[in-house]
C-alpha positions as CSV (number, residue, x, y, z in Angstrom):
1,X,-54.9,23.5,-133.2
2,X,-54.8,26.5,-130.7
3,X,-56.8,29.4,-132.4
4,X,-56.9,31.6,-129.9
5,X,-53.6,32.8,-130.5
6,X,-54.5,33.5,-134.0
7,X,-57.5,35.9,-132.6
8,X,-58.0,39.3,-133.2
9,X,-56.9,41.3,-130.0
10,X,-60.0,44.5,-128.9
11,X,-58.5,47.6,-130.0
12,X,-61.0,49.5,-127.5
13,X,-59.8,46.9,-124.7
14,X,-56.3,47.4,-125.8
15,X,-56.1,51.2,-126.0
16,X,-58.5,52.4,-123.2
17,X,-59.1,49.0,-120.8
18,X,-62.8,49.3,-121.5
19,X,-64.5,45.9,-123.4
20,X,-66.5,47.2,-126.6
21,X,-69.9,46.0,-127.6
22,X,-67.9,43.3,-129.8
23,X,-65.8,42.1,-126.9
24,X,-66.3,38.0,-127.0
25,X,-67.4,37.7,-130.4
26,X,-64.4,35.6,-131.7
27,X,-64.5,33.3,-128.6
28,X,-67.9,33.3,-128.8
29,X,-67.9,31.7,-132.4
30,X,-65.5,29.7,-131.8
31,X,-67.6,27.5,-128.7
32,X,-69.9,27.8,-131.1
33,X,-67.8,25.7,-134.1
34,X,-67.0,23.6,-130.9
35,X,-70.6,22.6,-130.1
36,X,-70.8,24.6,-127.0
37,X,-74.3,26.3,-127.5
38,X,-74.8,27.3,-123.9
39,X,-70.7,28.4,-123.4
40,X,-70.8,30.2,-126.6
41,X,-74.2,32.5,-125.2
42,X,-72.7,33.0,-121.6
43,X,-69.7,34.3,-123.7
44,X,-71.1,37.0,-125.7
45,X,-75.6,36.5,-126.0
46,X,-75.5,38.3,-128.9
47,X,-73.6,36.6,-131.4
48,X,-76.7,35.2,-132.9
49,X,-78.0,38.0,-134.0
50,X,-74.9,39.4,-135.1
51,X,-74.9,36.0,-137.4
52,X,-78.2,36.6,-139.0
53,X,-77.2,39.8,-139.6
54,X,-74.5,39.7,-141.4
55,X,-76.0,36.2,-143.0
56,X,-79.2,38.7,-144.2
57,X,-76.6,41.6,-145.4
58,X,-74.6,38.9,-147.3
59,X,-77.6,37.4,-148.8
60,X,-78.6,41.2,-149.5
61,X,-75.2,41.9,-151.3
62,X,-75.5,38.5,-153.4
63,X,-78.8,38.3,-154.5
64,X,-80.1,42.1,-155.6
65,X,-84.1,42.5,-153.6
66,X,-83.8,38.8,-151.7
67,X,-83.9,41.0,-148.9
68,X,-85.5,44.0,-147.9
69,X,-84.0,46.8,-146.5
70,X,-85.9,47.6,-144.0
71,X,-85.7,43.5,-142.9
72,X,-81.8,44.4,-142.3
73,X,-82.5,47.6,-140.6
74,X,-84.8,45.8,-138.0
75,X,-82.8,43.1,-137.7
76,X,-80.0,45.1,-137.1
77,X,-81.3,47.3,-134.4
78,X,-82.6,44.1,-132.8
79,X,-79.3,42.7,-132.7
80,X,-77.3,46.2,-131.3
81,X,-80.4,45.8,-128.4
82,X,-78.9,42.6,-127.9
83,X,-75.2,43.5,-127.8
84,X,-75.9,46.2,-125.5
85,X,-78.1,43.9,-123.2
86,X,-75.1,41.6,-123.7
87,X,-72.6,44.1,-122.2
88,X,-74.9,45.2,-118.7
89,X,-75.2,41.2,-118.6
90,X,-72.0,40.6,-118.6
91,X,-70.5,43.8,-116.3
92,X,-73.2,44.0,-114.1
């Protein structure tokens, strides 16, 4: 089955031409179902932080004090570091 055509489309990308921090993330995930570790980082490096992210919010948002805020907070300014190192590795 052919899933890109089921794929979000960038509305930044569409609208201006520009990529936005979460430009790859779909494909990115979707090498990763595939198996392709490497593929999937050369496609956008910072969907594994973006995963335990949202993994840590979700477990936040299910279990009440499982998870500390200030555990997400880090972890989520580690993983916008990472989508914005992602971005000049990618471009430039």
């Amino acid at each position: 089955m052919d899933l890109e055509k089921y794929m979000i489309p960038c509305l930044s990308k569409t609208l201006f031409g520009v990529e936005c921090l979460g430009c790859g993330f779909q494909r990115s995930f979707l090498l990763l179902l595939k198996g392709d570790f490497n593929g999937s980082f050369q496609m956008y490096p910072a969907l594994f932080t973006s995963l335990l992210f949202l993994s840590l919010l979700g477990f936040h948002l299910i279990y009440k004090g499982v998870v500390s805020q200030k555990f997400i907070l880090v972890v989520a300014l580690i993983n916008v570091l990472f989508m914005i190192a992602g971005y000049f590795y990618k471009h430039f």
